[in-house]
KOLZAKOL-82378 format. One record per residue (C-alpha): residue in three letters; x, y, z. Coordinates in steps of 0.2 Angstrom, whole numbers, plus 2048, in hexadecimal, padded with zeros to 3 digits. Layout:
<pts>
ALAXYZ...
</pts>
This chain:
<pts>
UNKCAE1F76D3UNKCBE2006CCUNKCB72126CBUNKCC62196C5UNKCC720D6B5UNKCB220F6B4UNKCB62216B2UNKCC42216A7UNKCBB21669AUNKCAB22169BUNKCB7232698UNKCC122A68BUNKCD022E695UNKCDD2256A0UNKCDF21D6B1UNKCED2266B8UNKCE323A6B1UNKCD32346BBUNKCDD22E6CBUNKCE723F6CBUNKCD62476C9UNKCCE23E6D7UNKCDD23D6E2UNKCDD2536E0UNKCCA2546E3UNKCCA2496F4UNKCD92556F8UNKCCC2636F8UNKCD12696E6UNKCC22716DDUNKCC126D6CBUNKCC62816C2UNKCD72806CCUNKCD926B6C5UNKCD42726B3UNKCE02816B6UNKCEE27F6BFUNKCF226B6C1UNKCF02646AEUNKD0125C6B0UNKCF92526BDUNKCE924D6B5UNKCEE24C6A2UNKCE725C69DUNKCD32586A2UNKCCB2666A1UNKCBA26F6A9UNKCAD2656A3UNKCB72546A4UNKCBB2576B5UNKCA925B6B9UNKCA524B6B2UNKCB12426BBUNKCA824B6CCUNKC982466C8UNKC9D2316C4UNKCA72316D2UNKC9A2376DEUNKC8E22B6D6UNKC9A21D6D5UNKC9F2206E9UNKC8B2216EDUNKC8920F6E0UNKC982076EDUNKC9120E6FCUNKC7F2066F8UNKC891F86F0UNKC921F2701UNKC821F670AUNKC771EB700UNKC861DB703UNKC851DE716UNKC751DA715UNKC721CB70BUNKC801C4715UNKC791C9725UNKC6C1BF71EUNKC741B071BUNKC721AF708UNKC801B7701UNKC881AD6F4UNKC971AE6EAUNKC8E1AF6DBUNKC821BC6E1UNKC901C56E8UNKC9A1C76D7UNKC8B1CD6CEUNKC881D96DCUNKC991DE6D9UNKC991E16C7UNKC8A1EC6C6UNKC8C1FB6BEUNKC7A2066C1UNKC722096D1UNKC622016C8UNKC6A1F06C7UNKC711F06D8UNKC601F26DEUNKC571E56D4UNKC651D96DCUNKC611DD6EDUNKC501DE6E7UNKC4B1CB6ECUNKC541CD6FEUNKC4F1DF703UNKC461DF712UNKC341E2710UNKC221E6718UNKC181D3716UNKC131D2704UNKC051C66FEUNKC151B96FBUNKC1C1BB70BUNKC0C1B7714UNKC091A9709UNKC1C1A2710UNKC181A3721UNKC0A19871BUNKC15189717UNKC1118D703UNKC2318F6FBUNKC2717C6FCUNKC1617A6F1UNKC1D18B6E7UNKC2F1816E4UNKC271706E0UNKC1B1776D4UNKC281826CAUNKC351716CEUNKC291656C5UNKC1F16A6B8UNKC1615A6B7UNKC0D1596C7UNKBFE1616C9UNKBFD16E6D0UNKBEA16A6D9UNKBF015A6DFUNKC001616E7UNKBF71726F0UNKBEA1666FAUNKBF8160703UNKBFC170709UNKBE917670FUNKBEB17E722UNKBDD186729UNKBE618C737UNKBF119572BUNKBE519D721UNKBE5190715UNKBD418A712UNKBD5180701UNKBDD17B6F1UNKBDA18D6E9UNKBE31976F8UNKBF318C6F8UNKBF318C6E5UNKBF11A26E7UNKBFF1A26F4UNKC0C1976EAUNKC081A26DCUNKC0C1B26E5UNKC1B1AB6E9UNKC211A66D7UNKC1B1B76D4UNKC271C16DFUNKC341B66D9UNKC321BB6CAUNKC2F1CF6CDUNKC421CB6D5UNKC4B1C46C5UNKC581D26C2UNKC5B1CC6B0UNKC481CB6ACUNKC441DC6B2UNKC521E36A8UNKC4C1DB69AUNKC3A1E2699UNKC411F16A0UNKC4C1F4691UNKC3E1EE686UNKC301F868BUNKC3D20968BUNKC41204679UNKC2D203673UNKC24209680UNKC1821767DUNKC1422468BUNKC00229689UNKBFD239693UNKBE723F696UNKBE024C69EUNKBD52486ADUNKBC32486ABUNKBBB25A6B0UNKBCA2626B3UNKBCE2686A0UNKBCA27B6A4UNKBD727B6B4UNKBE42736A8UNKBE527E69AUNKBF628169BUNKBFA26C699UNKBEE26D688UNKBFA26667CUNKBFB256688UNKBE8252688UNKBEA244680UNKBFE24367BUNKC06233677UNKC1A231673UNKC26223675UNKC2C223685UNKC41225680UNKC3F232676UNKC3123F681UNKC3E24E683UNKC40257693UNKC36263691UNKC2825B68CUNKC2A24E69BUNKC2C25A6A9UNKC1E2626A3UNKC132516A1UNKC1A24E6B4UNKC162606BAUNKC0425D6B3UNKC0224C6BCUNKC092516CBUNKBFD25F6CCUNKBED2546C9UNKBEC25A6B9UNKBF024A6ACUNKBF12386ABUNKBFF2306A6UNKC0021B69FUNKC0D212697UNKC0A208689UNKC171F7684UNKC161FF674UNKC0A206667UNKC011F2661UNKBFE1F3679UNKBF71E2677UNKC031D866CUNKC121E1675UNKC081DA687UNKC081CA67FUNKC1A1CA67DUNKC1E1D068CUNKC151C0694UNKC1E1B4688UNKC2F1BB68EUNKC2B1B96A1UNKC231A569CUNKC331A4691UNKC3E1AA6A0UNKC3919D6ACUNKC3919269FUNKC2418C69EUNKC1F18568EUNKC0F17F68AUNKC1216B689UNKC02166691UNKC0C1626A1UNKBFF1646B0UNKC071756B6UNKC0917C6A5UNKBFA1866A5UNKBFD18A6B9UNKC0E1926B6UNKC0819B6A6UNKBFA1A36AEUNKC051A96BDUNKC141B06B0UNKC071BA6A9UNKC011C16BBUNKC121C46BEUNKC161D06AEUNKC031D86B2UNKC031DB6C3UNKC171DA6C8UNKC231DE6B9UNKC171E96AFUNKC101F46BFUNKC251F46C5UNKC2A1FA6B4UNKC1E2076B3UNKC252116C1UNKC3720D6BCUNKC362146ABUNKC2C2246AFUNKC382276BDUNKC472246B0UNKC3F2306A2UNKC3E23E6B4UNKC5023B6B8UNKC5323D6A5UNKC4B24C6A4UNKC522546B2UNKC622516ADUNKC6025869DUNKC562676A5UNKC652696B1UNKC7026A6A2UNKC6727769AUNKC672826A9UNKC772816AAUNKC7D284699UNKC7129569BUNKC782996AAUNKC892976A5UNKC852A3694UNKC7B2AF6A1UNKC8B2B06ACUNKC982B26A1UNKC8C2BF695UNKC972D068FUNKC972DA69EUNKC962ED699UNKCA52F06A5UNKCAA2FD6B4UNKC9F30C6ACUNKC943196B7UNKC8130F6B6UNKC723136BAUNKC663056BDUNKC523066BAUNKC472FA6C1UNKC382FC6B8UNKC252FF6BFUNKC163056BDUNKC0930D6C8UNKC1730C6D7UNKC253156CDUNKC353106C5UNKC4430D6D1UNKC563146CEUNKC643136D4UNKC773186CEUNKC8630F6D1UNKC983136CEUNKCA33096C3UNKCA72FE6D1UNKC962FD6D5UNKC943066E4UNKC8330F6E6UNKC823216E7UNKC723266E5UNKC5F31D6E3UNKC4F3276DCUNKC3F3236D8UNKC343296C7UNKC223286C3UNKC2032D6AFUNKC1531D6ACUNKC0031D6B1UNKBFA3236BDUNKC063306C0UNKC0D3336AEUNKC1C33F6B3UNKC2533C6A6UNKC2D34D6A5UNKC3434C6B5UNKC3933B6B6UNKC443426A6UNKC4A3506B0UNKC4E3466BDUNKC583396B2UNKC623476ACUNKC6834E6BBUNKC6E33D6C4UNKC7733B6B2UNKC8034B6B2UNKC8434B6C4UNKC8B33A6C5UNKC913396B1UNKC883296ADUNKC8C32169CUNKC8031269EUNKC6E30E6A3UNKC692FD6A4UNKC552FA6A6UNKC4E2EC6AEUNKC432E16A1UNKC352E06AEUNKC232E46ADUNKC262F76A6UNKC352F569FUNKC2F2FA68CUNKC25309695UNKC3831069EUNKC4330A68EUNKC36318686UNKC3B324691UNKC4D322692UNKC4C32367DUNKC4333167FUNKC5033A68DUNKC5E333681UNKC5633E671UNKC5434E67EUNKC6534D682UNKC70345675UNKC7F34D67DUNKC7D34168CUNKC86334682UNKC7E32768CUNKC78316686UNKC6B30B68CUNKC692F868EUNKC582EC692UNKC5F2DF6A1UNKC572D06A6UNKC532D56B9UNKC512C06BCUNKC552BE6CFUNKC562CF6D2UNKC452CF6DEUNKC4D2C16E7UNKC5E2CC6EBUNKC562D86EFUNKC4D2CF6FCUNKC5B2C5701UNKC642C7712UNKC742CD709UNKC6C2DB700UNKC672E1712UNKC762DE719UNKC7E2E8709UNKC6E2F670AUNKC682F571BUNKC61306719UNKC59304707UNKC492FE702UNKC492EE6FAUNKC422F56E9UNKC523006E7UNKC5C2F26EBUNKC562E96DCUNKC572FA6D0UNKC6C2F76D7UNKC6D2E86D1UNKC672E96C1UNKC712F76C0UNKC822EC6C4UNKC7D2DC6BBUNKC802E76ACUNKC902EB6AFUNKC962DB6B7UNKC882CF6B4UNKC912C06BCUNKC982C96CBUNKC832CE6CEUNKC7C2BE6CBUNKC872B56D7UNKC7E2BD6E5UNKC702B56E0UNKC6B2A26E1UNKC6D29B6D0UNKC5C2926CFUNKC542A46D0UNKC5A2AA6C3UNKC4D2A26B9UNKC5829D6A7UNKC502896AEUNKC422806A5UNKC372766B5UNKC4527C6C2UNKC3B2796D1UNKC352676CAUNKC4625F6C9UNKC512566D7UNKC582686E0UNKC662626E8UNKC6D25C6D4UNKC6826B6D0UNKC722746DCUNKC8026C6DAUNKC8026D6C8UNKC7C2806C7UNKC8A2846D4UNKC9627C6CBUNKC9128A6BDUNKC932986C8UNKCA42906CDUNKCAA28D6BCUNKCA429E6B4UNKCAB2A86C5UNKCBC29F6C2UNKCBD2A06AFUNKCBD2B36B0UNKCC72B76C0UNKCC12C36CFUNKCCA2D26D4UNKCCF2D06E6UNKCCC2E36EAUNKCBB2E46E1UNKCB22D56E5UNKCA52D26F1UNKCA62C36FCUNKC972BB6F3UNKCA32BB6E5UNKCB12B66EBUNKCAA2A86F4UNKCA62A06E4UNKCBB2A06E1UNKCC52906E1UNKCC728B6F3UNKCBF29B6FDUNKCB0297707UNKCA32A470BUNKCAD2A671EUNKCBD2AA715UNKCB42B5707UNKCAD2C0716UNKCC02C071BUNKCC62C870DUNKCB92D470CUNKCBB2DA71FUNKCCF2DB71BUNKCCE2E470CUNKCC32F1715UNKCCE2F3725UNKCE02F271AUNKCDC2FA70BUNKCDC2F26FBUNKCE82E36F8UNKCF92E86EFUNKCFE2D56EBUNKCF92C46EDUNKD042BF6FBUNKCF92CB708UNKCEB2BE705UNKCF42B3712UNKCF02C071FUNKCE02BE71BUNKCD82B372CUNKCD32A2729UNKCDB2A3719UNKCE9295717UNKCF528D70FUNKCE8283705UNKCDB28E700UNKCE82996FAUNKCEF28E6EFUNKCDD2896E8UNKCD929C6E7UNKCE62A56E2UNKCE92A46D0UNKCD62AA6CEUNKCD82B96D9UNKCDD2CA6CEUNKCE72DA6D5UNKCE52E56CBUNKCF12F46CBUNKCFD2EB6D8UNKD0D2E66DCUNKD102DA6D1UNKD072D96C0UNKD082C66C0UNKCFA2C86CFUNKCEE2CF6C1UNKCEF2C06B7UNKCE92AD6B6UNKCFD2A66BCUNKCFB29E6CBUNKD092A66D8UNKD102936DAUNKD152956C6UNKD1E2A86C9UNKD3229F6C9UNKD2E2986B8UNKD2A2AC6B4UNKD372B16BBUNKD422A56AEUNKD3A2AA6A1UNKD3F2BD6A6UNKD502B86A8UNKD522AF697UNKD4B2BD68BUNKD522CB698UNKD432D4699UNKD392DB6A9UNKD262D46ABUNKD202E56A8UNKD2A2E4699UNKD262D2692UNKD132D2695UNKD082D5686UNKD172D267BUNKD0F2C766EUNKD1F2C7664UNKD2B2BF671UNKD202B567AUNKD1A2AD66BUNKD2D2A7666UNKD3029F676UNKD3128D676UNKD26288688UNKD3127A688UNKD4028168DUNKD3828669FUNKD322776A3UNKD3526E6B4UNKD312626BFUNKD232696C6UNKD1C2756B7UNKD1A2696A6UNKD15270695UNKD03276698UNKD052806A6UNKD1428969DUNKD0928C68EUNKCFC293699UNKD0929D6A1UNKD112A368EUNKCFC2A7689UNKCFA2B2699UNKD082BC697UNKD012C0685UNKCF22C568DUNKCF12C669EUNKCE02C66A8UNKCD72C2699UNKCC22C269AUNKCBD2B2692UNKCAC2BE691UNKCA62C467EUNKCA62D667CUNKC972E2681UNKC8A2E4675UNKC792EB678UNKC672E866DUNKC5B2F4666UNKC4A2F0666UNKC402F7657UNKC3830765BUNKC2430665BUNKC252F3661UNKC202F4673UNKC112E7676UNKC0E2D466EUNKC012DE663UNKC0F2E965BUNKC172D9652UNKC112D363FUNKC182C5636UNKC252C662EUNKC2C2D5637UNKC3F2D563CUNKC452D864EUNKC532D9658UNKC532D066AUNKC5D2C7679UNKC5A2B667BUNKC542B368BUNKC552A068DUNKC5828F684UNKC51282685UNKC5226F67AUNKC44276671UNKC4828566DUNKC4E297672UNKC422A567AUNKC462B7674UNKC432C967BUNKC3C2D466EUNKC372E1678UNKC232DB67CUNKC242D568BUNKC222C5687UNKC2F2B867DUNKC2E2B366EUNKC322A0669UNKC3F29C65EUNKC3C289659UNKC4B27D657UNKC4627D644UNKC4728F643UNKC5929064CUNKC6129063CUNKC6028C628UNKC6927C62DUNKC6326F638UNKC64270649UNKC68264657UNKC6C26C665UNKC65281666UNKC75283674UNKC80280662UNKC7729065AUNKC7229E668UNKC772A167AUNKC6D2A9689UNKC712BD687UNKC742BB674UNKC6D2C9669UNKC662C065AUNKC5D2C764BUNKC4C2BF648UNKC3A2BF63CUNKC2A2BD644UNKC222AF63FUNKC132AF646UNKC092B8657UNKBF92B1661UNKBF62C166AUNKBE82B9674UNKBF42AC67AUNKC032B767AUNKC0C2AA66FUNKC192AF664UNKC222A6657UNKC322AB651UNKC3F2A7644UNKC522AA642UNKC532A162FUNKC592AE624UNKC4F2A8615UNKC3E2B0615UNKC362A360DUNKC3C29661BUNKC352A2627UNKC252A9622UNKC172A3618UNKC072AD614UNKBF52A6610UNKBF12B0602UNKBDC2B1608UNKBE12B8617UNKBF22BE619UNKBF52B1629UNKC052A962BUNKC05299626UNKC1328B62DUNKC1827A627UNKC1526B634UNKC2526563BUNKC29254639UNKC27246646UNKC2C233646UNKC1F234656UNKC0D236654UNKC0624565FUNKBF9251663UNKBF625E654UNKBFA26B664UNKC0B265666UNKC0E267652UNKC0F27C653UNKC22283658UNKC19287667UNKC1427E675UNKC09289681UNKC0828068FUNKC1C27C68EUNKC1F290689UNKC1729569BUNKC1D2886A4UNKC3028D69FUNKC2D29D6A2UNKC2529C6B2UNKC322916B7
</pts>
């Protein structure tokens, strides 16, 4: 296979972009510095292209690999032939390759094999050879006792098993009925008998039944988790009329080996065992492969989700170097707090008890106060924890006491912030704290620099994933990773700021080198320009140039070191100086002069067109933050528990996570609400991603709340009609069906799916 044409055509782009592209990532090139600094090179492919182009290739190498593994083995064999070879060459999927080698893989002794070591295939051959023999006749000449063959029934049984396998093996046949059965078939899901009280939380797939192409992630990583717990049955159904579509399924195998009922004596023989073949080989085969193919599906797409929150959770409006103070909320053992400077550096922890059973909320104001004025904190952020209503009540409530503080408070999602601060680099950061500080620090930082927090943590804890720990978690990892890399690389890292988590996730720096820079920073003082990274140990020629342009100093030498142009691209900086006669302190941020330049003119042989635009739109703006600006949401005073909320009542929140179903939303009630794709927006919706982001505020109406359930259905439509409907006997919301071209449970009708709400959210 030509992988570079493969992935050209499937990226829409040309040969010679995706051989740059691969040549630079097999040089040890990560995909930020291709998409940034070699787009000469590669065409202009940018992030998400070259992603792409990672992934195919990777799977494409892996396809080869299997590919000549498979050839050496049918030829080791003996029975490689040259058309064999050519299709084996021209497969495309890793699922075709193996129904290829499916005929020669080696094997334990099936029913056919046995029946071969027999004698039996020359009486399978001559049957399937000469349909007008009969078959009876033929099988008594091949009646062995000694073989286990004791009469005209067991030879028949044996050539039958063989036809059988041989058909199971057909490539082209099993790729039929595979397409067929994916385009009709229906995927029945039943709880199992007795066990309806354990599996509550799977109620809406009691008895569920949808097509099998169109079941949605979601919904299928929850149908799996349920059977993989013991919890439901799952079937799939040829299609809604199961007997008719059996039937044709039967005809296609008979059609395929080309029996037809003529009245020849092994007519009847060979249509009886196509019809075995597709019930007890093909169909039982299929089965597996198309609920293994709905899994990969939804894993994909459940790795895409997380990704996309992760990404909008990372490069969320960071409040920015300010004095914090960060609460960690709790009840009967206190609420932790620490304060951190506007680097984040801690300088002083606390704990307060104004909540049950201690209520000391006098003093726990008292003591907020005075951390406030002696350090001159102008931000607290509060953990959304259990609590967190209970301490945003008492920061209020300290904020109306002393309106002269000037000080503004912000709810955080404190996801992943146990597991930092359990982690062996919080103790090696707070050897002497205890670990419940530690997380009051971090909430406090992931408020100022929300992705310099959360890359300490490991990106599948930060919980924005729906069915994380069902999926494939090396995909996962790899696909989450290449998040962090992105988002880190997008916005930039201050060399003299950064910790080495960090900065390990920089273009080119391992976690050795990161260490490095950390341990040279502190025993030289801060960096004054980009060349002293070279001193750094370990640090060469090659990770500098990967690293480098993503690397800020800020307040140095040279204030091209604070900015996105890559130290190899200074010369054509320098000519641009030298033709409008101007210093760089005096050309950058000069909107007026760059903007007349034509990029052209400094062009070279080494720096094209796009990197001299980039060059021209960083000097405009240098070291932008791709990030949106800080905003913060105010709950609705008096709204503090799922009982608090009506219908129709309109609330501020944070979206919390994303999914293909819908977004969840903080309120303030400790528990989110559900905003269905249907009440995204006036317009339709396809995707929710297009409409809201993880960290958004949003403005919504409640639709409608299940205390007892702690359900809550939300709505961001702006007209009230859409959003709220009252039945007039009894002043309960009332909400339209959704439409469905599939037939399913009433439960799966509502805009909330109980099981699939938990199941997110515990996930």
């Amino acid at each position: 296979m030509d992988i570079i044409k493969t992935i050209a055509d499937e990226l829409t782009v040309a040969t010679h972009q995706v051989s740059a592209a691969v040549k630079l990532l097999d040089e040890g090139a990560t995909v930020p510095f291709i998409a940034r600094y070699r787009k000469e090179a590669t065409g202009g492919l940018d992030d998400t292209q070259l992603r792409m182009l990672d992934e195919r290739l990777i799977y494409l190498r892996e396809l080869n690999d299997r590919r000549e593994t498979i050839l050496e083995s049918i030829k080791a064999q003996g029975k490689l032939t040259d058309d064999l070879e050519r299709i084996i060459k021209d497969a495309q999927t890793k699922t075709l390759l193996e129904d290829l080698y499916l005929p020669y893989k080696p094997k334990r002794r099936t029913k056919a094999q046995i029946a071969r070591e027999a004698g039996l295939e020359p009486l399978a051959d001559h049957i399937f050879e000469y349909r007008d023999c009969n078959p009876e006749e033929i099988a008594k000449k091949y009646i062995n006792a000694e073989k286990g063959i004791e009469n005209v029934n067991a030879a028949l049984d044996g050539a039958r098993q063989i036809i059988m396998e041989r058909i199971s093996e057909d490539a082209s046949l099993l790729s039929e009925l595979r397409e067929r059965i994916w385009q009709n078939g229906i995927l029945h899901a039943a709880v199992v008998s007795g066990k309806e009280q354990e599996a509550s939380k799977f109620k809406d797939y009691f008895d569920y039944q949808e097509a099998v192409n169109k079941i949605p992630s979601h919904r299928a990583l929850a149908l799996f988790r349920g059977r993989n717990e013991g919890l439901l049955t799952h079937s799939l159904k040829p299609g809604q009329d199961e007997a008719g579509q059996h039937q044709i399924c039967e005809q296609l195998v008979a059609r395929h080996i080309q029996v037809e009922d003529t009245q020849r004596p092994a007519d009847s023989w060979l249509s009886e065992t196509a019809r075995l073949a597709w019930k007890v080989k093909l169909y039982t085969r299929i089965d597996l492969d198309l609920k293994l193919r709905l899994r990969e599906a939804a894993e994909q797409e459940a790795i895409k989700v997380f990704s996309s929150n992760l990404r909008d959770l990372l490069l969320a409006a960071p409040a920015g170097p300010k004095i914090t103070i960060g609460l960690d909320p709790g009840l009967r053992t206190g609420v932790k707090v620490a304060v951190v400077d506007a680097t984040g550096k801690l300088l002083e922890t606390a704990t307060i008890y104004p909540h049950a059973p201690q209520r000391q909320w006098d003093q726990a104001i008292n003591i907020l106060t005075q951390l406030i004025t002696k350090h001159q904190v102008t931000l607290i952020s509060i953990g959304n924890g259990t609590g967190s209503r209970e301490t945003d009540q008492l920061v209020a409530d300290l904020i109306k006491q002393h309106s002269d503080l000037n000080i503004t408070k912000i709810m955080v999602s404190e996801a992943g912030a146990s597991v930092y601060s359990a982690s062996e680099l919080a103790a090696k950061e707070f050897p002497d704290l205890d670990v419940s500080l530690r997380g009051a620090v971090s909430i406090a930082r992931r408020l100022q620099d929300p992705l310099a927090e959360l890359v300490k943590i490991e990106p599948k804890s930060i919980g924005v994933g729906q069915y994380q720990h069902d999926i494939n978690q090396t995909q996962l990892g790899r696909g989450l990773n290449a998040v962090v890399e992105d988002c880190v690389n997008a916005v930039g890292v201050d060399v003299n700021t950064a910790s080495a988590p960090l900065l390990t996730q920089v273009s080119g720096l391992s976690a050795s080198v990161s260490k490095n820079i950390v341990d040279f920073r502190n025993q030289h003082g801060a960096f004054t320009n980009r060349k002293q990274l070279i001193k750094v140990p370990r640090l060469g020629d090659k990770a500098f140039e990967q690293a480098a342009g993503f690397l800020r100093i800020m307040h140095g030498e040279n204030p091209l070191d604070a900015s996105a142009v890559h130290p190899e691209a200074y010369p054509v900086v320098e000519a641009i100086l030298d033709n409008t006669g101007k210093s760089i302190r005096e050309l950058i941020g000069q909107s007026n002069v760059l903007r007349n330049l034509n990029a052209a003119n400094f062009t070279n042989d080494q720096f094209g067109l796009p990197t001299v635009q980039d060059i021209l739109k960083e000097l405009e703006k240098p070291g932008r933050d791709p990030r949106p600006e800080f905003k913060s949401a105010t709950f609705k005073e008096g709204v503090e528990k799922i009982s608090d909320l009506e219908p129709g009542m309109s609330l501020e929140g944070i979206v919390t996570n994303v999914a293909n179903f819908g977004a969840f939303v903080d309120v303030g009630v400790h528990q989110d609400g559900l905003v269905h794709i249907s009440h995204l927006a006036d317009s339709f919706v396809k995707d929710p991603r297009d409409v809201v982001k993880t960290g958004q505020l949003v403005k919504v109406k409640v639709l409608e709340v299940d205390t007892e359930r702690k359900r809550i259905s939300l709505t961001m439509k702006s007209t009230s009609e859409a959003s709220v409907k009252t039945d007039k006997n009894n002043n309960k919301p009332v909400r339209k069906k959704p439409r469905s071209k599939v037939k399913q449970t009433p439960a799966l009708q509502g805009t909330m799916a109980d099981a699939l709400a938990k199941a997110f959210n515990k996930s």
